[in-house]
DRENLO-153791 format. One record per residue (C-alpha): residue number from 1; residue in one letter; chain; z, x, y. Coordinates in pm, whole numbers, plus 50000, padded with zeros to 5 digits. Layout:
# DRENLO-153791
[rec NUM, 'A', 'A', [Z, X, Y]]
...
//
This chain:
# DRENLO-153791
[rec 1, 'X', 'A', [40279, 43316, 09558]]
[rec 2, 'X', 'A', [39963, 43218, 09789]]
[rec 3, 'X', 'A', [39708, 42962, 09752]]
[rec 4, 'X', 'A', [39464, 43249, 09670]]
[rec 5, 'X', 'A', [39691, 43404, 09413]]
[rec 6, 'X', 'A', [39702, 43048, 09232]]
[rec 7, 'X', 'A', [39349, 42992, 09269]]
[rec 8, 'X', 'A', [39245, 43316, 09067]]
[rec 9, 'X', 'A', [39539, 43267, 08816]]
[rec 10, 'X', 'A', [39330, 42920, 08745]]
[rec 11, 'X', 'A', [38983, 43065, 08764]]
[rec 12, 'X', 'A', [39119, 43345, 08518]]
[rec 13, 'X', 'A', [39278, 43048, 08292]]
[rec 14, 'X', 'A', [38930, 42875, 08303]]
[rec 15, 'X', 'A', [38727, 43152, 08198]]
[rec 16, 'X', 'A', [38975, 43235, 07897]]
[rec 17, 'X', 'A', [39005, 42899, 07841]]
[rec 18, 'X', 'A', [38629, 42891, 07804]]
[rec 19, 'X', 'A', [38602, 43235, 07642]]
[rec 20, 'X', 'A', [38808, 43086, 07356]]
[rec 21, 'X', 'A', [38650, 42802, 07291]]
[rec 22, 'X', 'A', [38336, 42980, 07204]]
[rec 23, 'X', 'A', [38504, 43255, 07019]]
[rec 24, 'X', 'A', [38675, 42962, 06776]]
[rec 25, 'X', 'A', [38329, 42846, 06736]]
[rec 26, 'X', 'A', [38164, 43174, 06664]]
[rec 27, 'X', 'A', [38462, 43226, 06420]]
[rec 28, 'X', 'A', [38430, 42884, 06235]]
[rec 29, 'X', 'A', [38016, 43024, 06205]]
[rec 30, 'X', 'A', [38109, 43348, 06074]]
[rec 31, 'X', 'A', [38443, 43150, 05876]]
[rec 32, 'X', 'A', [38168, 42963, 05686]]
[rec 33, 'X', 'A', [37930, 43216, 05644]]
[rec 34, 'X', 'A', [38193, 43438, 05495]]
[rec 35, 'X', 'A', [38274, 43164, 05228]]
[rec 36, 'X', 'A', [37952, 43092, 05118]]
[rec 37, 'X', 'A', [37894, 43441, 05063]]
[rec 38, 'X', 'A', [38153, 43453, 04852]]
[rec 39, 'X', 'A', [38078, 43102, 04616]]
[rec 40, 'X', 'A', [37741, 43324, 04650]]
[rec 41, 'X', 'A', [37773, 43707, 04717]]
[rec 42, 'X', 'A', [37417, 43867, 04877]]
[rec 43, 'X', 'A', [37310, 44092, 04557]]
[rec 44, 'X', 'A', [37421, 44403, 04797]]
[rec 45, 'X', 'A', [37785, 44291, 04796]]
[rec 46, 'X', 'A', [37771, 44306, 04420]]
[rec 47, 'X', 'A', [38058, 44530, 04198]]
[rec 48, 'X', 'A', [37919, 44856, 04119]]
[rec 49, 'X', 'A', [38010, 44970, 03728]]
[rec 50, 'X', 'A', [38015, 45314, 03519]]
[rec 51, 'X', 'A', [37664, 45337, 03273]]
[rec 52, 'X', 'A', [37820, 45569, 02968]]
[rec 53, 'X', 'A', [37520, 45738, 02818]]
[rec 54, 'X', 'A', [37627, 45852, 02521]]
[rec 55, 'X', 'A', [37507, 46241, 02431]]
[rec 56, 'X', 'A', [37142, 46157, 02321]]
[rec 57, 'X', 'A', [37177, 45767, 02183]]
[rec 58, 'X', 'A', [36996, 45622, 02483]]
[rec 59, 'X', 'A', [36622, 45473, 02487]]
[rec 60, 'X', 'A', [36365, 45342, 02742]]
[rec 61, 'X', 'A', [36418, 45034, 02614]]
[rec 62, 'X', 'A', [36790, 45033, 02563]]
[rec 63, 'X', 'A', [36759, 45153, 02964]]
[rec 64, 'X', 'A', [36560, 44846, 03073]]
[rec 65, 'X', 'A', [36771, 44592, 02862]]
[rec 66, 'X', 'A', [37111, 44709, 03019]]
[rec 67, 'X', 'A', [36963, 44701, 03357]]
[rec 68, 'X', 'A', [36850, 44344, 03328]]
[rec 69, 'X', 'A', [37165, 44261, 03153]]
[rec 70, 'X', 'A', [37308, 44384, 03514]]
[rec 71, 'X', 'A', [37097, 44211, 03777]]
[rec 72, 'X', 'A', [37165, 43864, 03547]]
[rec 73, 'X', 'A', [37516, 43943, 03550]]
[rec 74, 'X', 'A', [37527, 43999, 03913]]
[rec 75, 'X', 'A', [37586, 44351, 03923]]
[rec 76, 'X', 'A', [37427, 44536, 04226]]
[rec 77, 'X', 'A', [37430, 44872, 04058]]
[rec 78, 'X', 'A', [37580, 45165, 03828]]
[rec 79, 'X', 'A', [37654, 45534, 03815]]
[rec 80, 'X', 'A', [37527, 45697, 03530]]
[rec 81, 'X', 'A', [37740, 45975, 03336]]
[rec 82, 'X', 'A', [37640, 46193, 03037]]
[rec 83, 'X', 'A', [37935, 46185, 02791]]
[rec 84, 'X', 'A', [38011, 46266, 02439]]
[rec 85, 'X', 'A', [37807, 46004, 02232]]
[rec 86, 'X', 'A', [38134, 45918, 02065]]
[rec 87, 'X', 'A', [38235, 45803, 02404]]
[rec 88, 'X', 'A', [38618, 45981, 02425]]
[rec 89, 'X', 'A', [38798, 46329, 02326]]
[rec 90, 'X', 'A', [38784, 46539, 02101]]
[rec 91, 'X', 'A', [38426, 46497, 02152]]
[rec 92, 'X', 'A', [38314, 46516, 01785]]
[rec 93, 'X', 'A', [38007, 46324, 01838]]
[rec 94, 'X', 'A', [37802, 46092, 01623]]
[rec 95, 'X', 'A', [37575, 46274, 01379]]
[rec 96, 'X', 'A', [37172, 46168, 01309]]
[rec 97, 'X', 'A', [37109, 46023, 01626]]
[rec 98, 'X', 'A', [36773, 45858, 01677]]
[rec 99, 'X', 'A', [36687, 46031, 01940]]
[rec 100, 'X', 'A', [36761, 46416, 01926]]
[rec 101, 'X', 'A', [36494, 46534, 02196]]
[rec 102, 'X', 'A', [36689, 46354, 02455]]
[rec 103, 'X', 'A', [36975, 46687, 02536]]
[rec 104, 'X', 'A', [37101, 46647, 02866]]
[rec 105, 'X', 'A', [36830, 46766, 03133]]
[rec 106, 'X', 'A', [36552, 46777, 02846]]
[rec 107, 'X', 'A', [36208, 46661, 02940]]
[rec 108, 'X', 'A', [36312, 46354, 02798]]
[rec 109, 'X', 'A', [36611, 46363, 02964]]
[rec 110, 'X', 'A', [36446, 46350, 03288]]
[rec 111, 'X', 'A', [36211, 46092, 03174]]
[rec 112, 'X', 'A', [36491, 45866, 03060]]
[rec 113, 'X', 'A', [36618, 45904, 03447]]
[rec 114, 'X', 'A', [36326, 45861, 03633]]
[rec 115, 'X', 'A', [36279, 45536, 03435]]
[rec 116, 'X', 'A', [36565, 45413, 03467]]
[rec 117, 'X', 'A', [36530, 45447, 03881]]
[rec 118, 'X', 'A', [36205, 45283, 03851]]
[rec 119, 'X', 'A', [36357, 45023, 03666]]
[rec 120, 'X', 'A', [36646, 44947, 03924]]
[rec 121, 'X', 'A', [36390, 44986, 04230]]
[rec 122, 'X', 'A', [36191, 44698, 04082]]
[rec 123, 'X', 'A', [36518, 44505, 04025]]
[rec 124, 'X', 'A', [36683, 44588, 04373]]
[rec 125, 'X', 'A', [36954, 44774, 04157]]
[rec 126, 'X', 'A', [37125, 45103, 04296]]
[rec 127, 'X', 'A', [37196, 45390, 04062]]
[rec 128, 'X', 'A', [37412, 45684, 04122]]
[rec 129, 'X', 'A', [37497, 45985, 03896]]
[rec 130, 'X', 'A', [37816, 46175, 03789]]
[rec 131, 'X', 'A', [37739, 46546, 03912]]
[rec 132, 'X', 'A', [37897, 46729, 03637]]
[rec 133, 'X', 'A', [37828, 46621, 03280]]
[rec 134, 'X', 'A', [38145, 46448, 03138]]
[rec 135, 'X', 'A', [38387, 46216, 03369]]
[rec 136, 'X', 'A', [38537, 46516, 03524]]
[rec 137, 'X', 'A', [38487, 46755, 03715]]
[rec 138, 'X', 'A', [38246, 46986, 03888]]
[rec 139, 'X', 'A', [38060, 47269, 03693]]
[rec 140, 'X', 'A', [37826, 47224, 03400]]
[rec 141, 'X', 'A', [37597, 47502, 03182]]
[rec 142, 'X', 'A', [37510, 47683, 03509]]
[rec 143, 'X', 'A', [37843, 47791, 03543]]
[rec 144, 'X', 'A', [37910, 48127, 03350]]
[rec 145, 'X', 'A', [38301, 48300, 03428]]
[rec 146, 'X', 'A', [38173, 48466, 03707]]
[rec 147, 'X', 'A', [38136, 48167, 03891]]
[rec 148, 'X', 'A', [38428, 47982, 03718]]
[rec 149, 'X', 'A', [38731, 47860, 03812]]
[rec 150, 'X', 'A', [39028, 48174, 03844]]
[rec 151, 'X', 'A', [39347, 48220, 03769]]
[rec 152, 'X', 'A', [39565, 48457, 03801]]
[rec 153, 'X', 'A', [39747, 48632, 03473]]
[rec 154, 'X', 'A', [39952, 48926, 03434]]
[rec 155, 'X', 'A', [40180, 49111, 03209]]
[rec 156, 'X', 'A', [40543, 49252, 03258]]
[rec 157, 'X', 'A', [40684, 49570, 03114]]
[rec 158, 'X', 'A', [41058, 49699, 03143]]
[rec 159, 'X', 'A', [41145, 50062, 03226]]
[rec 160, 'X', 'A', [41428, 50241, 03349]]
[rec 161, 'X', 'A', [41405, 50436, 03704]]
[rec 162, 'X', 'A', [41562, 50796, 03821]]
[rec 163, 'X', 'A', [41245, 50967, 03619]]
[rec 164, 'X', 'A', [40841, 50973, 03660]]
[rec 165, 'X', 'A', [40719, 50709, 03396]]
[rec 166, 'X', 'A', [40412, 50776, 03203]]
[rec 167, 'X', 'A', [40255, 50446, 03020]]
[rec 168, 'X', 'A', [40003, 50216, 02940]]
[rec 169, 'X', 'A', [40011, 49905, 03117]]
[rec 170, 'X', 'A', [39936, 49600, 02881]]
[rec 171, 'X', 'A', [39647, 49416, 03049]]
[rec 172, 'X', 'A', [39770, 49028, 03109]]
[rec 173, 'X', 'A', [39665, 48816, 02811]]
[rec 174, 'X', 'A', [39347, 48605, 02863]]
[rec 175, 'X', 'A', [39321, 48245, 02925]]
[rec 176, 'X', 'A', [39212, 48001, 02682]]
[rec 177, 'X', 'A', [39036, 47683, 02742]]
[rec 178, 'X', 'A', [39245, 47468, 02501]]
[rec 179, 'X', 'A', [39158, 47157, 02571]]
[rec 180, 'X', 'A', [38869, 46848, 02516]]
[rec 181, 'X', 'A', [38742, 47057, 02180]]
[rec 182, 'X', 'A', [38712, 47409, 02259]]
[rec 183, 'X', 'A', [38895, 47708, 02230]]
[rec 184, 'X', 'A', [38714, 47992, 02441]]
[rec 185, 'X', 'A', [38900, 48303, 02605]]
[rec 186, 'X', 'A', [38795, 48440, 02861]]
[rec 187, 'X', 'A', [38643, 48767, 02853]]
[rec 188, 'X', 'A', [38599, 48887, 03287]]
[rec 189, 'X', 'A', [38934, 49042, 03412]]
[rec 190, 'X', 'A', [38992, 49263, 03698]]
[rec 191, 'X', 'A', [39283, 49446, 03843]]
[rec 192, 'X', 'A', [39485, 49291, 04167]]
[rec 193, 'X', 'A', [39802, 49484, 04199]]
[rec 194, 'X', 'A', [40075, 49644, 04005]]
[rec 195, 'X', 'A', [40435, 49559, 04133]]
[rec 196, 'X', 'A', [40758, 49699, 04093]]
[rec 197, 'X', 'A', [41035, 49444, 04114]]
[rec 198, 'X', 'A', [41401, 49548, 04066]]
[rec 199, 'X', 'A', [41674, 49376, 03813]]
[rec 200, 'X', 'A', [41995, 49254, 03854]]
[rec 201, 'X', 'A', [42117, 49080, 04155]]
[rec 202, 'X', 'A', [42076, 49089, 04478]]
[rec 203, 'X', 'A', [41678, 49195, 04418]]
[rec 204, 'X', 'A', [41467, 48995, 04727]]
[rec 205, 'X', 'A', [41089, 48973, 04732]]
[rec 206, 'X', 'A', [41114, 49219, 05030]]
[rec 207, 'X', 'A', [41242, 49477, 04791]]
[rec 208, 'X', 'A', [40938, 49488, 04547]]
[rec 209, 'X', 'A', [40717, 49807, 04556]]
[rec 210, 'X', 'A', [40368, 49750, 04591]]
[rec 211, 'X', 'A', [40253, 50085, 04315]]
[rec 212, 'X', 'A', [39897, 49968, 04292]]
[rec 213, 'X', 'A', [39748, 50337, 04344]]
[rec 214, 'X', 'A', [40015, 50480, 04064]]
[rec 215, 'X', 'A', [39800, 50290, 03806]]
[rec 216, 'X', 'A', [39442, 50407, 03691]]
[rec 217, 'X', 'A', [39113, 50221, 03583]]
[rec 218, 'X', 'A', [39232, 50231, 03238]]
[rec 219, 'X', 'A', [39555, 50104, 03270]]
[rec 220, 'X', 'A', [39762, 50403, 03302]]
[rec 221, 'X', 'A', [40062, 50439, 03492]]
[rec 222, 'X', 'A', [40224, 50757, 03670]]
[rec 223, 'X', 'A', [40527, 50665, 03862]]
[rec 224, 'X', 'A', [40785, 50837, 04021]]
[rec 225, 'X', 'A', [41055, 50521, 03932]]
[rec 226, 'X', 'A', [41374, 50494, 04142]]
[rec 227, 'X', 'A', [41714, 50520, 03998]]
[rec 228, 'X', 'A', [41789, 50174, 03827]]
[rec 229, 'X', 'A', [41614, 49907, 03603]]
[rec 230, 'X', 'A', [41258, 49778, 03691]]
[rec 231, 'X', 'A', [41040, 49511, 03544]]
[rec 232, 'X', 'A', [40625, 49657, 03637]]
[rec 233, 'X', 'A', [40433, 49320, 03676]]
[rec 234, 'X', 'A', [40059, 49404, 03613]]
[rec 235, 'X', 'A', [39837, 49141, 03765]]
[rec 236, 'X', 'A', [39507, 49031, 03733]]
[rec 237, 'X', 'A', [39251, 48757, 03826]]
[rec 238, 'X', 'A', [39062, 48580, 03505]]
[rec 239, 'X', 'A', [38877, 48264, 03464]]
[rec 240, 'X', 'A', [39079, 47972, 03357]]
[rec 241, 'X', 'A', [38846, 47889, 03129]]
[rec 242, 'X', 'A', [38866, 47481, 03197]]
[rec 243, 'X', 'A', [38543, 47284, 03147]]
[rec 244, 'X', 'A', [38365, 46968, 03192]]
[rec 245, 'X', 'A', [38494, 46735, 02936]]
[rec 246, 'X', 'A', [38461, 46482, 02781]]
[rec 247, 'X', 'A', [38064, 46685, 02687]]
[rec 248, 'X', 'A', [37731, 46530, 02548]]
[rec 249, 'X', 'A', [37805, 46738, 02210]]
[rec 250, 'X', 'A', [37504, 46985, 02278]]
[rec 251, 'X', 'A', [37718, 47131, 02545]]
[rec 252, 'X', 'A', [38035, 47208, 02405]]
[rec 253, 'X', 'A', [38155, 47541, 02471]]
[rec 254, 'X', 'A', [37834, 47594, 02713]]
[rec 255, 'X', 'A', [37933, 47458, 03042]]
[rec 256, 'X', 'A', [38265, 47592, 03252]]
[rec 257, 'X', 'A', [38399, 47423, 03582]]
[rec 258, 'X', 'A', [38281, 47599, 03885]]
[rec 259, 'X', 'A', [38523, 47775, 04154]]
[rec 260, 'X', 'A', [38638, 47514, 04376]]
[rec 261, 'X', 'A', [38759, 47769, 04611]]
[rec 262, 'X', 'A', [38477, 47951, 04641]]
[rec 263, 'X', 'A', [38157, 47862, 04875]]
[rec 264, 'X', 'A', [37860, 48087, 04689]]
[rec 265, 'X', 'A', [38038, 47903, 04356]]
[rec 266, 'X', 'A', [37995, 47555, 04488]]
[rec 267, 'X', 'A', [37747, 47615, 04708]]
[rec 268, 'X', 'A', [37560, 47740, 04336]]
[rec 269, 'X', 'A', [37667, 47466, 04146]]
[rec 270, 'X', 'A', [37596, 47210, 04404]]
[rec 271, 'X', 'A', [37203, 47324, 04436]]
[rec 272, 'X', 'A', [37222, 47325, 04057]]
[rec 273, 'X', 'A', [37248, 46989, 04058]]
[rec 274, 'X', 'A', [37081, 46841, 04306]]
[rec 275, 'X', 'A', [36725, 47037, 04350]]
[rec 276, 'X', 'A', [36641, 46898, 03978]]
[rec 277, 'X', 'A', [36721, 46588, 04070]]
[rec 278, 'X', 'A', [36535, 46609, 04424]]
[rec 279, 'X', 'A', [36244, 46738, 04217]]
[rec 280, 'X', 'A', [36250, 46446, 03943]]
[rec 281, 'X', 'A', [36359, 46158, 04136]]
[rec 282, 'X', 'A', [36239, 46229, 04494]]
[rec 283, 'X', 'A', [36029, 45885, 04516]]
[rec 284, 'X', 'A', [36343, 45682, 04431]]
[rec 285, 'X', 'A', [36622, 45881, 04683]]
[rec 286, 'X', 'A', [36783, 45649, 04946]]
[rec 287, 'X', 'A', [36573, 45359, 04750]]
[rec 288, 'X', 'A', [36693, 45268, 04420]]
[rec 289, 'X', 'A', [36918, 45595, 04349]]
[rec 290, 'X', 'A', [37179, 45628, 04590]]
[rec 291, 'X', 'A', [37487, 45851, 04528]]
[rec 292, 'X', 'A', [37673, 46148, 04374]]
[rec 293, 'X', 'A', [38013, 46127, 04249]]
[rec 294, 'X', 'A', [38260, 46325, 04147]]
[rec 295, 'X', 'A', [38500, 46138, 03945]]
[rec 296, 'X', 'A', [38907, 46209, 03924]]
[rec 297, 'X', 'A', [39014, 46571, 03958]]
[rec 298, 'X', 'A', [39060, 46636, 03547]]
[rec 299, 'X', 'A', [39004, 47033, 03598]]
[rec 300, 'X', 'A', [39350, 47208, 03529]]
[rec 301, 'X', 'A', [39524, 47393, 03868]]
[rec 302, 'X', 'A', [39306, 47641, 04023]]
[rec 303, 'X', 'A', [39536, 47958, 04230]]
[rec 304, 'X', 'A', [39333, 48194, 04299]]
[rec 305, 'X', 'A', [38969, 48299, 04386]]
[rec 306, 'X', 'A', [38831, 48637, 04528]]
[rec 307, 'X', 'A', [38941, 48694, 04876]]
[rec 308, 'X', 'A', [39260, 48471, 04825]]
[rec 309, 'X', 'A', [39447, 48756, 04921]]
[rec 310, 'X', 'A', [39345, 48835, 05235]]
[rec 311, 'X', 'A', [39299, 48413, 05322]]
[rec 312, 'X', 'A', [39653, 48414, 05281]]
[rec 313, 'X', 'A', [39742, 48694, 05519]]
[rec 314, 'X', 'A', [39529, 48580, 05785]]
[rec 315, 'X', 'A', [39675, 48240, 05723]]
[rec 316, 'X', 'A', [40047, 48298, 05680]]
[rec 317, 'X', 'A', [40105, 48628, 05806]]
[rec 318, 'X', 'A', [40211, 48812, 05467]]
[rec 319, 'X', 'A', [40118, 48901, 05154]]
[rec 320, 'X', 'A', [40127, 48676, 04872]]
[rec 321, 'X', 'A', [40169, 48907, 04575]]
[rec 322, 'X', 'A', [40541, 49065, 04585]]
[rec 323, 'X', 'A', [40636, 48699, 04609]]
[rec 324, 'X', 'A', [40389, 48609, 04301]]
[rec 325, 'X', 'A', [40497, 48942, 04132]]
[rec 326, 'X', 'A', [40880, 48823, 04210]]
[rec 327, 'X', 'A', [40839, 48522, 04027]]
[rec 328, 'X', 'A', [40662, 48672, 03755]]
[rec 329, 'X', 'A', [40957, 48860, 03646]]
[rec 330, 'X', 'A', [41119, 48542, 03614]]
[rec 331, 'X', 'A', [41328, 48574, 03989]]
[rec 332, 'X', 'A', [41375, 48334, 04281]]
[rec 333, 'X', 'A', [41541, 48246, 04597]]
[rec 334, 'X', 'A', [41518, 48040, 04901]]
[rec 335, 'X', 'A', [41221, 48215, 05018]]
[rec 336, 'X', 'A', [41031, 48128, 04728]]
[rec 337, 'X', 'A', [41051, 47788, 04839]]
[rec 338, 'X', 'A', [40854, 47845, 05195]]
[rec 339, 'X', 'A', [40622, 48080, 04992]]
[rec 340, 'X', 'A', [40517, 47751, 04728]]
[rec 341, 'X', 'A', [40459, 47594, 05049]]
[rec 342, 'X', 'A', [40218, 47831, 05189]]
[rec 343, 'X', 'A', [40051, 47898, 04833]]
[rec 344, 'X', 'A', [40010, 47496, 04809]]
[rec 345, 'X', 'A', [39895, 47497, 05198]]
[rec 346, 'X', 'A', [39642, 47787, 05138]]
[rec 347, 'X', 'A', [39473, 47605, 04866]]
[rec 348, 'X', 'A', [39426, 47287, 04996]]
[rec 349, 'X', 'A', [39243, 47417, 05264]]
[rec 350, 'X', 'A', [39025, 47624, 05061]]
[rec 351, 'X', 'A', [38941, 47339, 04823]]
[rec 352, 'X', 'A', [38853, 47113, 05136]]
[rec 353, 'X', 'A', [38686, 47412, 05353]]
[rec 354, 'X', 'A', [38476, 47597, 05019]]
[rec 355, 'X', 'A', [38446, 47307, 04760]]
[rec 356, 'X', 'A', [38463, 46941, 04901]]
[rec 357, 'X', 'A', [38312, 46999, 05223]]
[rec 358, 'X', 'A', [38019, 47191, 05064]]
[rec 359, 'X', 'A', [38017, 46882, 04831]]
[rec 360, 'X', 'A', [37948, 46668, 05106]]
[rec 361, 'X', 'A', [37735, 46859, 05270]]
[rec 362, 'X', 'A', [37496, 46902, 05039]]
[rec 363, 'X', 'A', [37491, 46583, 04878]]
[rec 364, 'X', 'A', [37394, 46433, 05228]]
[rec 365, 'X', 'A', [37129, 46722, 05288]]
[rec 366, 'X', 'A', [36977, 46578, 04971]]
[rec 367, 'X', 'A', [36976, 46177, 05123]]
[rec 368, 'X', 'A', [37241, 46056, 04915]]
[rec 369, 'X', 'A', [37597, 45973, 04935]]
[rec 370, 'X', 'A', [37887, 46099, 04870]]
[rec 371, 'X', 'A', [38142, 45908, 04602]]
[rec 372, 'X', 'A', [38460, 46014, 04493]]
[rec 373, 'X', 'A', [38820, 45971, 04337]]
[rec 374, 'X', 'A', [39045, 46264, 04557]]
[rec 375, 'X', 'A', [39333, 46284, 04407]]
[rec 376, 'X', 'A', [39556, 46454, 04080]]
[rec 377, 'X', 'A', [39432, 46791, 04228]]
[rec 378, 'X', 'A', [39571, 47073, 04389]]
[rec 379, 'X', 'A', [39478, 46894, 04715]]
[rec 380, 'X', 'A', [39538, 46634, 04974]]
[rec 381, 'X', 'A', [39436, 46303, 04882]]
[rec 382, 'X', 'A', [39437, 46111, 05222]]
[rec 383, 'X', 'A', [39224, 46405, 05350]]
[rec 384, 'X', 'A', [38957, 46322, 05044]]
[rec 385, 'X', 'A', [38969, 45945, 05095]]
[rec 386, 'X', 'A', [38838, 46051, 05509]]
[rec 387, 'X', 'A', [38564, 46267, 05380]]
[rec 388, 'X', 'A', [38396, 46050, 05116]]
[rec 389, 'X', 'A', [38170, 45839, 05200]]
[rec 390, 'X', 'A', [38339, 45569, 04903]]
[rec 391, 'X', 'A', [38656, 45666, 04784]]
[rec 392, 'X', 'A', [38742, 45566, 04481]]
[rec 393, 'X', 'A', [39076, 45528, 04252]]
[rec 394, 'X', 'A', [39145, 45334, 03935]]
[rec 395, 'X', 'A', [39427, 45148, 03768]]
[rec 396, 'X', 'A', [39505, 45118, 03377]]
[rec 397, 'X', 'A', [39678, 44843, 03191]]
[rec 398, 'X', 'A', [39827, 44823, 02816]]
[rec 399, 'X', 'A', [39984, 44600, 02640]]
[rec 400, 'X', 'A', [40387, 44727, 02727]]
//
């Protein structure tokens, strides 16, 4: 090693040496900074909570009192959801409330809200809102079957082959929304295929028959049936029915959970939202109200959507319904495995590329952020938790 080699080796030492010694000081700065913030957190730094209003039992007063009650508390701000006033399911709801005019997205409503923003931006409070009413999910009274979330349903009738078969095709029974207090069926159906799959063994998805145009608009089929036994799987596409729960009790059995595969169905219930609140609480976006969220994925599993079809042949090369109608009749085998794979692949990406993403984009289009819990769904979670702007989760304890 030369006397120039050693010479920079030491300069270089030097200059770390030096480099270090301010970076220890600029940590013990930023060391003590960091603890007095926390014997003293900056209001921002605050914990956020959830602000239950409860169906109609909420007052201008009652809205100023809680919001005190916050900033002396050291809370730095709330999201606000519209539940059942008796807080959980069945949503029964509290009877001869004082305040009756206050229905979610009255006039009064809207008052109610825009005083309570007021009320934070004087106290340097944040305030978000749930976008659905309920804890879960996305959808609300906008949202008729149409634009609904779909399922699909279908019905299976024996017959024996070697002859041309003349019947009625049952039409699939309709989905019920049995859950969080109401009981609605669902009244849109339409026609996808009809699908001969063969019985006994050795039958492979390959060797269902696809006899669609053997069926007419009312159900009737004319088929020329190949020698042996057949089960005829009728399917259809119907909404599932599920709904916002748990519901400010003026809503129940008025408000369904829009398509999350669908962009016109978000993109629909996403405007819904968020041009009445642009409209009411423009002054106080990006000031004192802040966010959207959509809380835990509570909405049942959504498999189909119009188009689905044809998303999964471009996607995985092959049609998806002789493998659906396979498994309808109550059949499977090994490639029924790498078909739930592509079903489950398929819908995760139209839940991210039709539902969340419009999500975020319009929530930021409207100057607020986007807040949400990604997971239980029929979707990636660790690809949620990227595209919020907070993800979210939560944890339960008992007594066990």
């Amino acid at each position: 090693m030369n006397r120039n080699t050693v010479a920079g080796i030491l300069a270089v030492s030097v200059m770390l040496m030096t480099s270090c010694e301010r970076t220890e000081s600029s940590d013990d700065m930023n060391l003590k900074e960091l603890s007095d913030s926390f014997v003293c957190p900056p209001q921002e730094f605050g914990p956020y909570v959830w602000w239950h209003w409860l169906g109609s039992n909420f007052s201008l007063g009652g809205i100023e009192k809680d919001l005190q009650a916050m900033k002396e508390s050291g809370i730095a701000g709330a999201t606000i959801f519209n539940v059942t006033s008796d807080v959980h399911e069945p949503q029964h709801g509290i009877l001869n409330g004082p305040w009756p005019e206050q229905t979610y997205r009255s006039e009064a409503y809207w008052n109610a809200l825009e005083h309570a923003a007021e009320v934070a931006d004087e106290l340097g409070l944040k305030l978000g809102l749930h976008n659905a009413p309920g804890y879960a999910t996305t959808g609300g009274p906008w949202i008729d079957e149409r634009r609904g979330m779909q399922t699909l349903v279908y019905s299976v009738t024996g017959i024996a082959g070697g002859k041309t078969v003349s019947i009625n095709l049952p039409e699939p029974e309709m989905p019920m929304d049995r859950g969080w207090g109401t009981h609605s069926r669902a009244t849109l159906y339409s026609d996808l295929a009809v699908m001969a799959v063969p019985e006994g063994d050795g039958a492979h998805p390959n060797s269902v028959l696809d006899i669609t145009n053997a069926m007419d608009e009312e159900g009737h089929l004319d088929w020329n049936a190949p020698d042996g036994r057949w089960n005829v799987i009728r399917i259809g596409q119907a909404p599932s029915m599920s709904s916002p729960h748990p519901l400010p009790e003026d809503l129940i059995g008025k408000a369904m959970e829009a398509d999350k595969m669908n962009r016109e169905a978000s993109a629909y219930h996403w405007d819904n939202v968020l041009e009445p609140i642009k409209e009411h609480l423009g002054e106080y976006i990006g000031r004192s109200f802040t966010h959207i969220l959509i809380d835990s994925y509570e909405a049942d599993w959504q498999n189909w959507t119009c188009g689905f079809r044809e998303e999964f042949e471009k996607e995985c090369g092959y049609d998806p319904l002789p493998f659906l109608a396979f498994s309808f009749s109550g059949k499977s085998d090994e490639s029924c495995d790498t078909f739930d794979e592509d079903m489950k692949k398929v819908v995760n990406r139209l839940y991210f590329e039709n539902g969340w993403n419009v999500a975020r984009e319009k929530i930021h289009a409207a100057g607020l952020q986007f807040y949400w819990e990604p997971y239980w769904g029929p979707f990636d979670t660790g690809t949620g938790a990227a595209l919020a702007d907070i993800p979210m989760g939560e944890f339960w304890t008992d007594t066990d």
